[in-house]
mmCIF entry with sequence, helices, sheets and N, C-alpha, C, O atoms, coordinates in Angstrom:
data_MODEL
# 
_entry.id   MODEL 
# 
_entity.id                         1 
_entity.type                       polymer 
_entity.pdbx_number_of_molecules   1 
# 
_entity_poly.entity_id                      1 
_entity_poly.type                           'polypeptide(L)' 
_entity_poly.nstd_linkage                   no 
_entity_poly.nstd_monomer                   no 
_entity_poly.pdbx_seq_one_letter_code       
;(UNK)(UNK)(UNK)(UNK)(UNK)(UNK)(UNK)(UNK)(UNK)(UNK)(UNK)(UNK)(UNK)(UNK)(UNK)(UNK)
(UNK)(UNK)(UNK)(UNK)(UNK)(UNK)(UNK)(UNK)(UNK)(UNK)(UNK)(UNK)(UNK)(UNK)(UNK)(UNK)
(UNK)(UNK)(UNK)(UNK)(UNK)(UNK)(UNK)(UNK)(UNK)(UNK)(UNK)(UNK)(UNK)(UNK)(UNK)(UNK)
(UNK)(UNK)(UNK)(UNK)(UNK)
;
_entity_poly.pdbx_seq_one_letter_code_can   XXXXXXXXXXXXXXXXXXXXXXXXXXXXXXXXXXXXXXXXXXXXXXXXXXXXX 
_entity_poly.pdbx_strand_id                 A 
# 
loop_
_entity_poly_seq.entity_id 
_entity_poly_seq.num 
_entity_poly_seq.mon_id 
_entity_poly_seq.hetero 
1 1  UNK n 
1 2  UNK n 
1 3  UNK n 
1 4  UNK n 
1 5  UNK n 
1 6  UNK n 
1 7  UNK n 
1 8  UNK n 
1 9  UNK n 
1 10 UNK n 
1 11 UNK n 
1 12 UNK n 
1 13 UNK n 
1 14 UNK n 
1 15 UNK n 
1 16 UNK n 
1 17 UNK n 
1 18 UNK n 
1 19 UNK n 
1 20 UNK n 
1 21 UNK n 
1 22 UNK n 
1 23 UNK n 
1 24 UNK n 
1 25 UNK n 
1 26 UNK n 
1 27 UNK n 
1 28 UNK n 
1 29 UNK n 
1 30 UNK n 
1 31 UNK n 
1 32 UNK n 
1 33 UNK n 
1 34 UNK n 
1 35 UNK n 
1 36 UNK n 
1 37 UNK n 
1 38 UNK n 
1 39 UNK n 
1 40 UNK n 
1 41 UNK n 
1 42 UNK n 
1 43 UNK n 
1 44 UNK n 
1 45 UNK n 
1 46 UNK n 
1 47 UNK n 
1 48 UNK n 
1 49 UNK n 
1 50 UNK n 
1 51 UNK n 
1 52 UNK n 
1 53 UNK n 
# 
_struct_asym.id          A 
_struct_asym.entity_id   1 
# 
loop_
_struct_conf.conf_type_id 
_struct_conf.id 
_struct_conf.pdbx_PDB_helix_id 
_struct_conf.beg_label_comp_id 
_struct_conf.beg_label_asym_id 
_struct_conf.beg_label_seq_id 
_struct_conf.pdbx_beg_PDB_ins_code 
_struct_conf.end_label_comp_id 
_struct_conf.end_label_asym_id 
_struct_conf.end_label_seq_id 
_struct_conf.pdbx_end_PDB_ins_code 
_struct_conf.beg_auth_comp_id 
_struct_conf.beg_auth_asym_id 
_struct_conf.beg_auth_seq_id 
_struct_conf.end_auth_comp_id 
_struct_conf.end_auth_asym_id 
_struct_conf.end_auth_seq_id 
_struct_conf.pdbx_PDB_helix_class 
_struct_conf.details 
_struct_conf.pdbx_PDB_helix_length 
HELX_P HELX_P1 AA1 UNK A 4  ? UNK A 9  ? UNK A 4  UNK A 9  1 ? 6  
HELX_P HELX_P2 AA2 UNK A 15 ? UNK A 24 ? UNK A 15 UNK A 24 1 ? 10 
HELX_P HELX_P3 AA3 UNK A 30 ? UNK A 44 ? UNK A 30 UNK A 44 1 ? 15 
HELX_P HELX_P4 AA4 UNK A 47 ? UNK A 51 ? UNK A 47 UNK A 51 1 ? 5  
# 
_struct_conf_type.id          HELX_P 
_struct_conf_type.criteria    ? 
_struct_conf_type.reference   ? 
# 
loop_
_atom_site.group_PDB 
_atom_site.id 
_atom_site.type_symbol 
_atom_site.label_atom_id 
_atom_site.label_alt_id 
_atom_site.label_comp_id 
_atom_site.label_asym_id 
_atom_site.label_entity_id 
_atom_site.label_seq_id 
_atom_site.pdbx_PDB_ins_code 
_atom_site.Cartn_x 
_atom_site.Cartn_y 
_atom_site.Cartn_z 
_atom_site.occupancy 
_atom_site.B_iso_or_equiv 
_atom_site.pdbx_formal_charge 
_atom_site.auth_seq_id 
_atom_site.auth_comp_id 
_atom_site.auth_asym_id 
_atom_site.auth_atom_id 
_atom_site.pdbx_PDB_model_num 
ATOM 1   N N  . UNK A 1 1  ? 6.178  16.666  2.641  1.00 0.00 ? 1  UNK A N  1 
ATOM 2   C CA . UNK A 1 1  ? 5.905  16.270  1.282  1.00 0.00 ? 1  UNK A CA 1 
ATOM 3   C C  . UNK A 1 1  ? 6.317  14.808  1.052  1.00 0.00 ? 1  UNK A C  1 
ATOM 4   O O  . UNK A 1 1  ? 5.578  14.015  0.468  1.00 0.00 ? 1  UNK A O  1 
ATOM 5   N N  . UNK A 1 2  ? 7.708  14.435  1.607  1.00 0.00 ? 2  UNK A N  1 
ATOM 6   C CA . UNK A 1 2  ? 7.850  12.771  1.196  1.00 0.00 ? 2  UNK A CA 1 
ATOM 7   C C  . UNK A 1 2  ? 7.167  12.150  2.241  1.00 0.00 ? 2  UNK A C  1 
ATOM 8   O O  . UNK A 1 2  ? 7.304  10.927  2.222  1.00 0.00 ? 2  UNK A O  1 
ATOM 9   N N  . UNK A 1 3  ? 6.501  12.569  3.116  1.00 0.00 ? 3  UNK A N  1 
ATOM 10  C CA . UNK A 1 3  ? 5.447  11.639  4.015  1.00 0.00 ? 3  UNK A CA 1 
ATOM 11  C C  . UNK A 1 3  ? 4.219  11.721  3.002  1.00 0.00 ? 3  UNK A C  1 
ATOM 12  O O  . UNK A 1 3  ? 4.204  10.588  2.520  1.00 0.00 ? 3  UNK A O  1 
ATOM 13  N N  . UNK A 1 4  ? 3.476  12.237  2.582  1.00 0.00 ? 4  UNK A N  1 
ATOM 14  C CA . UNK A 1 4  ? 2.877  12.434  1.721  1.00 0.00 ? 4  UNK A CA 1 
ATOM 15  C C  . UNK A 1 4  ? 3.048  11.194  0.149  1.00 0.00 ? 4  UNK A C  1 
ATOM 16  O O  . UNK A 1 4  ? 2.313  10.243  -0.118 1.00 0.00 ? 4  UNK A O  1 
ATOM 17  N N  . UNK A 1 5  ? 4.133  11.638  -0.532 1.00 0.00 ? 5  UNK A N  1 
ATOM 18  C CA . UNK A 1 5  ? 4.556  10.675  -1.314 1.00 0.00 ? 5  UNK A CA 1 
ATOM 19  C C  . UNK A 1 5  ? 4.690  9.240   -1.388 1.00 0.00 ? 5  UNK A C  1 
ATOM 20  O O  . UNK A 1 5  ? 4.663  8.540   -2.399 1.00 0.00 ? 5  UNK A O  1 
ATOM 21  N N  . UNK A 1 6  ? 4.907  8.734   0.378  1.00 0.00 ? 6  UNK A N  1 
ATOM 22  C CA . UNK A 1 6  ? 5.046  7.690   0.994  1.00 0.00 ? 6  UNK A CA 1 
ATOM 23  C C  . UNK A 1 6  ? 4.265  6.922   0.990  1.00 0.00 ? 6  UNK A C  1 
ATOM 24  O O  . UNK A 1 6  ? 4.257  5.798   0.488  1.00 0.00 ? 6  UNK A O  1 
ATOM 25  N N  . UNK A 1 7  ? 2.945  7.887   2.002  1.00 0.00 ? 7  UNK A N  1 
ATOM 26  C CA . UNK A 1 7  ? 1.358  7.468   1.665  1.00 0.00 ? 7  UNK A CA 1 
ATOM 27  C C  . UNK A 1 7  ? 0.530  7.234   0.299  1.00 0.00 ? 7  UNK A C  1 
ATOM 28  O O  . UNK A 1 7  ? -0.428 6.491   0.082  1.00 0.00 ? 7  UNK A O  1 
ATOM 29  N N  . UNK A 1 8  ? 1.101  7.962   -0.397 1.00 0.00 ? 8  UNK A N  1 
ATOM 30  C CA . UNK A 1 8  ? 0.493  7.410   -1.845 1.00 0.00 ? 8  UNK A CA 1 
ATOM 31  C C  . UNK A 1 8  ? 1.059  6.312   -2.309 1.00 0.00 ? 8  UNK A C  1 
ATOM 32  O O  . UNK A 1 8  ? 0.217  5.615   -2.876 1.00 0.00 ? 8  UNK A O  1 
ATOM 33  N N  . UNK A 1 9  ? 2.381  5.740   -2.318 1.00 0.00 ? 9  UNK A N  1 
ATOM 34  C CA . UNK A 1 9  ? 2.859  4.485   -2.940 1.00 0.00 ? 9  UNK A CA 1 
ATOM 35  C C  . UNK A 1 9  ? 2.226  3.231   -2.068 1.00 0.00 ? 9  UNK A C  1 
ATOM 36  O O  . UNK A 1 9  ? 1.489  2.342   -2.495 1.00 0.00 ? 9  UNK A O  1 
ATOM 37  N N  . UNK A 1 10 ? 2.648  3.387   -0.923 1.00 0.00 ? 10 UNK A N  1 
ATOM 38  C CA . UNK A 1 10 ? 2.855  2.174   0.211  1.00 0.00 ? 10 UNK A CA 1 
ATOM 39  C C  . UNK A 1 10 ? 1.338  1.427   -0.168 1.00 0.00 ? 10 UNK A C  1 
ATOM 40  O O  . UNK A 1 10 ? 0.492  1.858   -0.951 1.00 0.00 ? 10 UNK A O  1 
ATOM 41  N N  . UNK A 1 11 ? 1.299  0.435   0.479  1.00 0.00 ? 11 UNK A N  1 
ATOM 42  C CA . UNK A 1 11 ? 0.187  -0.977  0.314  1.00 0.00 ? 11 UNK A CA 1 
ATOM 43  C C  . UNK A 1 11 ? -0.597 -0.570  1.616  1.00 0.00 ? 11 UNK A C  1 
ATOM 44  O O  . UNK A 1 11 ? -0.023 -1.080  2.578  1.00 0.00 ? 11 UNK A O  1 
ATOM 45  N N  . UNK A 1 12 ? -1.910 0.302   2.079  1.00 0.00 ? 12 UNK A N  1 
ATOM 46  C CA . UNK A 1 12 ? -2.273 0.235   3.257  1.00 0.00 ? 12 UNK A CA 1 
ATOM 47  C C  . UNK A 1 12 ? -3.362 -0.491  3.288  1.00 0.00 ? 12 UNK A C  1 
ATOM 48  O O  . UNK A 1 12 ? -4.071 -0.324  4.281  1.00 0.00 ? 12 UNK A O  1 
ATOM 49  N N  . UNK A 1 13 ? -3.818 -1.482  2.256  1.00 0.00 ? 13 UNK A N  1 
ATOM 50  C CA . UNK A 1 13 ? -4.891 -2.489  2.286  1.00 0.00 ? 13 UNK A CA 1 
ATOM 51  C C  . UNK A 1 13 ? -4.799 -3.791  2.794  1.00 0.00 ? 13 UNK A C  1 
ATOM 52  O O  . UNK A 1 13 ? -4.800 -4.646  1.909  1.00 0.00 ? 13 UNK A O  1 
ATOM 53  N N  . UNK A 1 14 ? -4.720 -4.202  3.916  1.00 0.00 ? 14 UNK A N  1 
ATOM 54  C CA . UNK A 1 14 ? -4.206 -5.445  4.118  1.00 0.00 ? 14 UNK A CA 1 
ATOM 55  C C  . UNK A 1 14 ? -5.479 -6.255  3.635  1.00 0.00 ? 14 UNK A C  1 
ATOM 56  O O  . UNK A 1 14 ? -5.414 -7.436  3.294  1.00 0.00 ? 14 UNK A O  1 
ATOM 57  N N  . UNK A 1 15 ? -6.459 -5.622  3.638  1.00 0.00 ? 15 UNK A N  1 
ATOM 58  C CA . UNK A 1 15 ? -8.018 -6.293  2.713  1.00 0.00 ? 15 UNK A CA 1 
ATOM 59  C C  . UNK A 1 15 ? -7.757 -7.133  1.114  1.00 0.00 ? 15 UNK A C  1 
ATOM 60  O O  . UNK A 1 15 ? -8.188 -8.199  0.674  1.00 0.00 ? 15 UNK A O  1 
ATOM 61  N N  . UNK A 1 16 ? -6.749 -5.965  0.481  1.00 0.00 ? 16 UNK A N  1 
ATOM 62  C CA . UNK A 1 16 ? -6.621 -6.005  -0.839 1.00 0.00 ? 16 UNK A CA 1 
ATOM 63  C C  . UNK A 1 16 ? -5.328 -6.996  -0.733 1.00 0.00 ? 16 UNK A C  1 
ATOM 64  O O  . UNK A 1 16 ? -4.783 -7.188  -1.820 1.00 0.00 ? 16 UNK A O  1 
ATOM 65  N N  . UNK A 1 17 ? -4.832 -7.560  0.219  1.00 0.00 ? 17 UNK A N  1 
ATOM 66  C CA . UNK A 1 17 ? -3.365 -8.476  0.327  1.00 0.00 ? 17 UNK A CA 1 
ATOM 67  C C  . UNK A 1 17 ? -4.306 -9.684  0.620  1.00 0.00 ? 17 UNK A C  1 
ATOM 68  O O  . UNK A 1 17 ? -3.837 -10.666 0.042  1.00 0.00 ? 17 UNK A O  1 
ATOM 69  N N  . UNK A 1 18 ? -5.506 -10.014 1.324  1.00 0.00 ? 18 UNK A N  1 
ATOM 70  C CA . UNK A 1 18 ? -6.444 -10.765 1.328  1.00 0.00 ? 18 UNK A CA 1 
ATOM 71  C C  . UNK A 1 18 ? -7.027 -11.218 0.328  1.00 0.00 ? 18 UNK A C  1 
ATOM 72  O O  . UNK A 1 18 ? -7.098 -12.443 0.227  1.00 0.00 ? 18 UNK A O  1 
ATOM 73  N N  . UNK A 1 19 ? -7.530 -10.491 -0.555 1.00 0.00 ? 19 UNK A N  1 
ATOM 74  C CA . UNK A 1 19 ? -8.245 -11.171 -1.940 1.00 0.00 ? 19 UNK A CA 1 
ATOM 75  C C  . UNK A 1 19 ? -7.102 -11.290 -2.585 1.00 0.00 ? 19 UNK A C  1 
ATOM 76  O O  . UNK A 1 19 ? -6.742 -12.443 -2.350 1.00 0.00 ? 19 UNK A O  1 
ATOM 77  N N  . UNK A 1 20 ? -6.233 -10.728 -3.332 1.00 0.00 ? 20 UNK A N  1 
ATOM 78  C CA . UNK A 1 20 ? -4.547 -11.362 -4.522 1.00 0.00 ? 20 UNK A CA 1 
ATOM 79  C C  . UNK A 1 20 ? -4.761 -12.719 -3.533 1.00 0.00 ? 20 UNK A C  1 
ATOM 80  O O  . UNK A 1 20 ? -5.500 -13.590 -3.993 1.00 0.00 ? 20 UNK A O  1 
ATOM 81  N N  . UNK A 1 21 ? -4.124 -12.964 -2.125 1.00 0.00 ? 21 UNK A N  1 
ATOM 82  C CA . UNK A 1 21 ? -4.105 -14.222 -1.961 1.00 0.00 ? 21 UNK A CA 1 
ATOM 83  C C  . UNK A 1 21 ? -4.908 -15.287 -2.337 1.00 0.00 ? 21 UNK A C  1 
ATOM 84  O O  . UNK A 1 21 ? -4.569 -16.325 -2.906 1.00 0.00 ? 21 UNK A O  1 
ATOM 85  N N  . UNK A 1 22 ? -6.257 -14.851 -1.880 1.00 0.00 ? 22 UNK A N  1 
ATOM 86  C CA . UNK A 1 22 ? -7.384 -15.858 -2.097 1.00 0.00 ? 22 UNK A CA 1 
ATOM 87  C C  . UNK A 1 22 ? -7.796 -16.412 -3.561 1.00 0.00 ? 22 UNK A C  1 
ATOM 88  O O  . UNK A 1 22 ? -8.258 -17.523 -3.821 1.00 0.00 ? 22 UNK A O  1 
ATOM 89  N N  . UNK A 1 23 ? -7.450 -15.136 -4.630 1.00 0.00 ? 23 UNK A N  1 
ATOM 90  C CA . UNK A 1 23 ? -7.485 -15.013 -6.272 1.00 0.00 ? 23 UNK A CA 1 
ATOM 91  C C  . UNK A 1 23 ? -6.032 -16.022 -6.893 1.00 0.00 ? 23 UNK A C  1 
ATOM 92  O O  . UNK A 1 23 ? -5.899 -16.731 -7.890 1.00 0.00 ? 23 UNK A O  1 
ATOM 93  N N  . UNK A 1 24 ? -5.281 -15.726 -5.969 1.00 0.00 ? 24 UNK A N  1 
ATOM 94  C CA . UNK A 1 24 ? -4.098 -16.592 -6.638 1.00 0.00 ? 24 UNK A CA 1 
ATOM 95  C C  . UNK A 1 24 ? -3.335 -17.703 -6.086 1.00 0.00 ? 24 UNK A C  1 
ATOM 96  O O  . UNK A 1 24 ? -2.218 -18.091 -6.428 1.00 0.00 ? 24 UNK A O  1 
ATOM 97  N N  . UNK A 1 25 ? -4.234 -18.232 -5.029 1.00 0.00 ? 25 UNK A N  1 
ATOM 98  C CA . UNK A 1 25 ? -4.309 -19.260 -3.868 1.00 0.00 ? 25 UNK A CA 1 
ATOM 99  C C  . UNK A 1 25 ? -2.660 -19.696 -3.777 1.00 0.00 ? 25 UNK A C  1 
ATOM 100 O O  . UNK A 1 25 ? -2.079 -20.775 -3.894 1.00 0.00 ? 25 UNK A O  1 
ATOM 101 N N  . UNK A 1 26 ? -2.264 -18.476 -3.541 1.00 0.00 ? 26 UNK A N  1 
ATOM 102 C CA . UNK A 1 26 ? -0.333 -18.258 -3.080 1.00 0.00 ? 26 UNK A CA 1 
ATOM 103 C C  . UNK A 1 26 ? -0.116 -17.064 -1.915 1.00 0.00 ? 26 UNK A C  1 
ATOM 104 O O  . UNK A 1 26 ? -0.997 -16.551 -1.225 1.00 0.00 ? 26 UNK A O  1 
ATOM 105 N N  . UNK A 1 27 ? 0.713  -16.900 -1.910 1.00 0.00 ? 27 UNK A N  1 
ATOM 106 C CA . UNK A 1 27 ? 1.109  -16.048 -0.499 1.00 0.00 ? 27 UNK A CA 1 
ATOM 107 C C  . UNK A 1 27 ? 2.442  -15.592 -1.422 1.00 0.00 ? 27 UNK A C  1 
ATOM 108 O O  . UNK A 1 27 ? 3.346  -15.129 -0.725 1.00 0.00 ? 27 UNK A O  1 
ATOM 109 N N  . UNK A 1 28 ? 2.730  -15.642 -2.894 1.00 0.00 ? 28 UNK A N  1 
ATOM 110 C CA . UNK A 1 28 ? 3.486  -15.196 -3.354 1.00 0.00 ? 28 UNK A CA 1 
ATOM 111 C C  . UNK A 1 28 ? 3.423  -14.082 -4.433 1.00 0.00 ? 28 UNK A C  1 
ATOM 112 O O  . UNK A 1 28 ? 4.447  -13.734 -5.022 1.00 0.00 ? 28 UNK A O  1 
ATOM 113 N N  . UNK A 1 29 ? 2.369  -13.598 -4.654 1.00 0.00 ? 29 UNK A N  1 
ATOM 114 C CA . UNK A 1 29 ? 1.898  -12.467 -5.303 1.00 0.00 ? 29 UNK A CA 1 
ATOM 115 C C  . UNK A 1 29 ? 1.644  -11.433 -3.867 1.00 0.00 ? 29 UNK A C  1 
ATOM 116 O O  . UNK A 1 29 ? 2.206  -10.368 -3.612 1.00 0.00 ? 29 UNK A O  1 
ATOM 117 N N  . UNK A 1 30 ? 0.819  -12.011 -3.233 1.00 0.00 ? 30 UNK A N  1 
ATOM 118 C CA . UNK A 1 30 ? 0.419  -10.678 -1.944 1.00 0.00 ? 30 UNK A CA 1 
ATOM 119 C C  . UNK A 1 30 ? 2.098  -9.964  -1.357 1.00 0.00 ? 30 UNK A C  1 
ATOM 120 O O  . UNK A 1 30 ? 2.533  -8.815  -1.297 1.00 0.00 ? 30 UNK A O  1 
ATOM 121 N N  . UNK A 1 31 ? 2.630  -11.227 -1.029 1.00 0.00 ? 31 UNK A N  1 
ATOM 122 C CA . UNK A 1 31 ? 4.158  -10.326 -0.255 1.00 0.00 ? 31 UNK A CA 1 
ATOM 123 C C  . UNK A 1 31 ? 4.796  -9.713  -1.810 1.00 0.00 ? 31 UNK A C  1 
ATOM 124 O O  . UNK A 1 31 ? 5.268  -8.592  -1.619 1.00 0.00 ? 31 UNK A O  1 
ATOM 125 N N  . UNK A 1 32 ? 4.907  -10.085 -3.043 1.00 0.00 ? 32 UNK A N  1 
ATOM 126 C CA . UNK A 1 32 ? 5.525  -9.696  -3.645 1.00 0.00 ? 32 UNK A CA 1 
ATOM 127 C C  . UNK A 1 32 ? 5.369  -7.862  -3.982 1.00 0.00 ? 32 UNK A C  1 
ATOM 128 O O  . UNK A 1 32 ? 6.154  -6.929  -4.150 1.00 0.00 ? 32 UNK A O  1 
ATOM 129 N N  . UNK A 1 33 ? 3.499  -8.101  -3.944 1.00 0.00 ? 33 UNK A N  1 
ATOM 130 C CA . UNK A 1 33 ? 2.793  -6.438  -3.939 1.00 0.00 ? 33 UNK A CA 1 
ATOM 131 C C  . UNK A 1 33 ? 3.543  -5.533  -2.727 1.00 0.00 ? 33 UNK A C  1 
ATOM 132 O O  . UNK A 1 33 ? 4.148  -4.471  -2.880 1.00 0.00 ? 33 UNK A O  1 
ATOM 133 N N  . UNK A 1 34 ? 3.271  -6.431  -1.224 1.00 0.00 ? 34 UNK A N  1 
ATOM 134 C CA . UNK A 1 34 ? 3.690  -5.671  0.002  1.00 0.00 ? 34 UNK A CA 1 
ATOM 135 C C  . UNK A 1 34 ? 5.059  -5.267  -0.330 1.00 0.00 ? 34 UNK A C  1 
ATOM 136 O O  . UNK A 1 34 ? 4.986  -4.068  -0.598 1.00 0.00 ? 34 UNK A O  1 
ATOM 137 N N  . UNK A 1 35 ? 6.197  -5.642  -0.440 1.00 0.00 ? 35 UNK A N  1 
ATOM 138 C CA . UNK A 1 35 ? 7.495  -5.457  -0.581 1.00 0.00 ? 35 UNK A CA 1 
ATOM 139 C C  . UNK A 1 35 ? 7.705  -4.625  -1.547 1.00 0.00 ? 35 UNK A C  1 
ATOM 140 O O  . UNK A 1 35 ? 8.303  -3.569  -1.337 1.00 0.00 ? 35 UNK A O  1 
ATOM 141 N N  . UNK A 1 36 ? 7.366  -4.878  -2.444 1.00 0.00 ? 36 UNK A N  1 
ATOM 142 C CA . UNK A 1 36 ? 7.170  -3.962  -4.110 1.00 0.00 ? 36 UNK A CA 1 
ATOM 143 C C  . UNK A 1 36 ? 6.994  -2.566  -3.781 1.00 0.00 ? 36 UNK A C  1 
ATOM 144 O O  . UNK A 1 36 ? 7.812  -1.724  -4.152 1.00 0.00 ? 36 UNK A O  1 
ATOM 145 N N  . UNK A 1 37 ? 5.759  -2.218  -2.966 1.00 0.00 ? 37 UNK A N  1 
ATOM 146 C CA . UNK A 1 37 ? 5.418  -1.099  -2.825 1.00 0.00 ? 37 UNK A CA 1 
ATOM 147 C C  . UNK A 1 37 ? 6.338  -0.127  -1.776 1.00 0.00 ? 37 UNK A C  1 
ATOM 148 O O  . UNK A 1 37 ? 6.892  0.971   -1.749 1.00 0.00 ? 37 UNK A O  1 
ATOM 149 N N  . UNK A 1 38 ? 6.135  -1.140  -1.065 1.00 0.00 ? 38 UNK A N  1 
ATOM 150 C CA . UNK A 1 38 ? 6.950  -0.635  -0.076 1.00 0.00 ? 38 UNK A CA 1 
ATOM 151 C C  . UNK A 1 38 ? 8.061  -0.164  -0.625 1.00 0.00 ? 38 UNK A C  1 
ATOM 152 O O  . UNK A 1 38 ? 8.081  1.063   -0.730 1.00 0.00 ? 38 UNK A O  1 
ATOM 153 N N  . UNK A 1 39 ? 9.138  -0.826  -1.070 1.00 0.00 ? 39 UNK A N  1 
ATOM 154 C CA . UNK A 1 39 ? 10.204 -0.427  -1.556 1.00 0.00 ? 39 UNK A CA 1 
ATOM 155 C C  . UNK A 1 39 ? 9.709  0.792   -2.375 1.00 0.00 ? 39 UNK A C  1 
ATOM 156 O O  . UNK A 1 39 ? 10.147 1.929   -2.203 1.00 0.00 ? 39 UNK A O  1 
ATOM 157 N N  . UNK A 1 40 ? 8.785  0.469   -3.253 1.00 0.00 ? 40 UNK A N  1 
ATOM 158 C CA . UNK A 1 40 ? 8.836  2.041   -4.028 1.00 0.00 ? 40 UNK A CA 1 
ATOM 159 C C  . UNK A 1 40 ? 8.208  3.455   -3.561 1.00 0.00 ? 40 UNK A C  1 
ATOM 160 O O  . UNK A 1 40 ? 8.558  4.576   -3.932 1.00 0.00 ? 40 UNK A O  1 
ATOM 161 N N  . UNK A 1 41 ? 7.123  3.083   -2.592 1.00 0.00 ? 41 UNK A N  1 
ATOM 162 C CA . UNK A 1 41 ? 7.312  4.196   -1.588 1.00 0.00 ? 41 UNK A CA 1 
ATOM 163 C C  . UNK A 1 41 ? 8.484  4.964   -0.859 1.00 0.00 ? 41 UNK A C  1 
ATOM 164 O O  . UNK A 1 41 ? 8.533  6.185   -0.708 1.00 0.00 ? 41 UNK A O  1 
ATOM 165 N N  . UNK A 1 42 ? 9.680  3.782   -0.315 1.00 0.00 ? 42 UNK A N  1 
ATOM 166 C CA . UNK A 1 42 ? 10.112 4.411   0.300  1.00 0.00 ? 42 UNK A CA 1 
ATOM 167 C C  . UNK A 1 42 ? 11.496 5.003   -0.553 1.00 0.00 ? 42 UNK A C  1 
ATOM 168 O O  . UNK A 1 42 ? 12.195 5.918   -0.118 1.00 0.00 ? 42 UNK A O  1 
ATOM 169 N N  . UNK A 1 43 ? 11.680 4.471   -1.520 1.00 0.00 ? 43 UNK A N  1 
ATOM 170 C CA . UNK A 1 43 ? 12.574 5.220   -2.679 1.00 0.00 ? 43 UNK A CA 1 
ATOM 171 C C  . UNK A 1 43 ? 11.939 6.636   -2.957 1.00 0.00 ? 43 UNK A C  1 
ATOM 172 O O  . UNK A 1 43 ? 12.400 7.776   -2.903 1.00 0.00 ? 43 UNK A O  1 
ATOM 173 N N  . UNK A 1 44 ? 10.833 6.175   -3.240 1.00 0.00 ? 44 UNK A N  1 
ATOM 174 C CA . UNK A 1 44 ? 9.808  7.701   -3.907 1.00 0.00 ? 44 UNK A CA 1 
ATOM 175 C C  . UNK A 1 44 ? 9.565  8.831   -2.766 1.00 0.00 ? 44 UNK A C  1 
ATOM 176 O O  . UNK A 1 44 ? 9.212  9.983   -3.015 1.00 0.00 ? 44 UNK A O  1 
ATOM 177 N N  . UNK A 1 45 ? 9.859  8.211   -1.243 1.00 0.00 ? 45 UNK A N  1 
ATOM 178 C CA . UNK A 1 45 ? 9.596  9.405   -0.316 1.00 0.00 ? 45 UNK A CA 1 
ATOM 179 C C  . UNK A 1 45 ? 11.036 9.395   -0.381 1.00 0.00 ? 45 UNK A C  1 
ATOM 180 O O  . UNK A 1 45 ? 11.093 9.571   -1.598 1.00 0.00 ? 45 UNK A O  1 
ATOM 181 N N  . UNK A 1 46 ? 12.164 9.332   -0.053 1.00 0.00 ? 46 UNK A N  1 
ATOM 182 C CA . UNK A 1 46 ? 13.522 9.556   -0.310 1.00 0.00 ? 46 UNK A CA 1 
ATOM 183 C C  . UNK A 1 46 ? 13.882 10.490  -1.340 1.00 0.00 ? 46 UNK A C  1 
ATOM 184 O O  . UNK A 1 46 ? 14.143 11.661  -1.066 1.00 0.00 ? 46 UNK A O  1 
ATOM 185 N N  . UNK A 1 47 ? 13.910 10.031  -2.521 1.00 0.00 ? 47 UNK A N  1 
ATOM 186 C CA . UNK A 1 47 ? 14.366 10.943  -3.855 1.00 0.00 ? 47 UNK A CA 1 
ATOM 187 C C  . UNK A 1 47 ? 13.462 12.569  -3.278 1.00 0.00 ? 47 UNK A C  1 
ATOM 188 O O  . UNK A 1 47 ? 13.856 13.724  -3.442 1.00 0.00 ? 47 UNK A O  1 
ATOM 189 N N  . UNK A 1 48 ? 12.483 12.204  -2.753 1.00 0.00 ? 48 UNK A N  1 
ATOM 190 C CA . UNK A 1 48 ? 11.395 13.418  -2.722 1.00 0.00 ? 48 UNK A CA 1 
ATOM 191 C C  . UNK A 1 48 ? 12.122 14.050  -1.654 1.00 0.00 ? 48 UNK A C  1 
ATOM 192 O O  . UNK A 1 48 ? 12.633 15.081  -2.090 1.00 0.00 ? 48 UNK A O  1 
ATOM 193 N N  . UNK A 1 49 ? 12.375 13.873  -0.484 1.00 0.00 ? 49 UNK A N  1 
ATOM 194 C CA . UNK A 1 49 ? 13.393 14.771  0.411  1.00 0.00 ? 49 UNK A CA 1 
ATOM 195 C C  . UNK A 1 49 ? 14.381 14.947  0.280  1.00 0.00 ? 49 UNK A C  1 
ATOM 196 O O  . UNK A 1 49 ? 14.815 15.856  0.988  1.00 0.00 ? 49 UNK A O  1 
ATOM 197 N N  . UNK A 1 50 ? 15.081 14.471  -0.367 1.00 0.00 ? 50 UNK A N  1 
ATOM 198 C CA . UNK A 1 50 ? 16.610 14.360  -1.168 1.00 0.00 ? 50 UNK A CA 1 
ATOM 199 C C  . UNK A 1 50 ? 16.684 15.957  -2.239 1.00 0.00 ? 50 UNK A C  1 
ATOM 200 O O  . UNK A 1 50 ? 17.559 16.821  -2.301 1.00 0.00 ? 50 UNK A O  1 
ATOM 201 N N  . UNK A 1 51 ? 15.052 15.788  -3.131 1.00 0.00 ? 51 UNK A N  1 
ATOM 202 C CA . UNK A 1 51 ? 15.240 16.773  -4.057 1.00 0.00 ? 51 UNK A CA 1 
ATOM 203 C C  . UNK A 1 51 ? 14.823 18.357  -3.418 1.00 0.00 ? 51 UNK A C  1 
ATOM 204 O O  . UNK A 1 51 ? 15.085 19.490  -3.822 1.00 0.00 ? 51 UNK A O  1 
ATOM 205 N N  . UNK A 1 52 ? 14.078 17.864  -2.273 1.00 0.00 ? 52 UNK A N  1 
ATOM 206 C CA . UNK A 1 52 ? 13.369 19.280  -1.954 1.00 0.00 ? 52 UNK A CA 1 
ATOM 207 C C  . UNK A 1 52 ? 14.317 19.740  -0.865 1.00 0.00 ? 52 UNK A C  1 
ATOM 208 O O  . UNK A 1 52 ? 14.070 20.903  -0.546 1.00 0.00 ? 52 UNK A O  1 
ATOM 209 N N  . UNK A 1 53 ? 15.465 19.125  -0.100 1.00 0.00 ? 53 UNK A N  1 
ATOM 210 C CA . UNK A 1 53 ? 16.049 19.557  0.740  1.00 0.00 ? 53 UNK A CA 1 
ATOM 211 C C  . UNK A 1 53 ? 16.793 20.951  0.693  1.00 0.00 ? 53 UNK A C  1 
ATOM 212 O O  . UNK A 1 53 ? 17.418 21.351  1.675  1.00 0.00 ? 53 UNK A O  1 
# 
């Protein structure tokens, strides 16, 4: 289930990290999304095995 949870938060578009860049001609919105998510994926798969354990 938190593999699951994981996959729904996380950033698996590196397409969609391609256009934010190109739209906001920075490299500081795209990592901010990658990291962002990431982090809240992996909080959100955590709390989720944490609660179902």
């Amino acid at each position: 289930m938190s593999l699951m949870i994981f996959y729904a938060f996380a950033m698996q578009c590196m397409a969609t990290l391609a256009i934010v860049k190109r739209e906001t001609n920075s490299w500081k919105w795209p990592l901010i999304q990658l990291f962002g998510m990431g982090a809240l994926a992996y909080i959100s798969a955590l709390l989720t095995f944490q609660i179902l354990q």
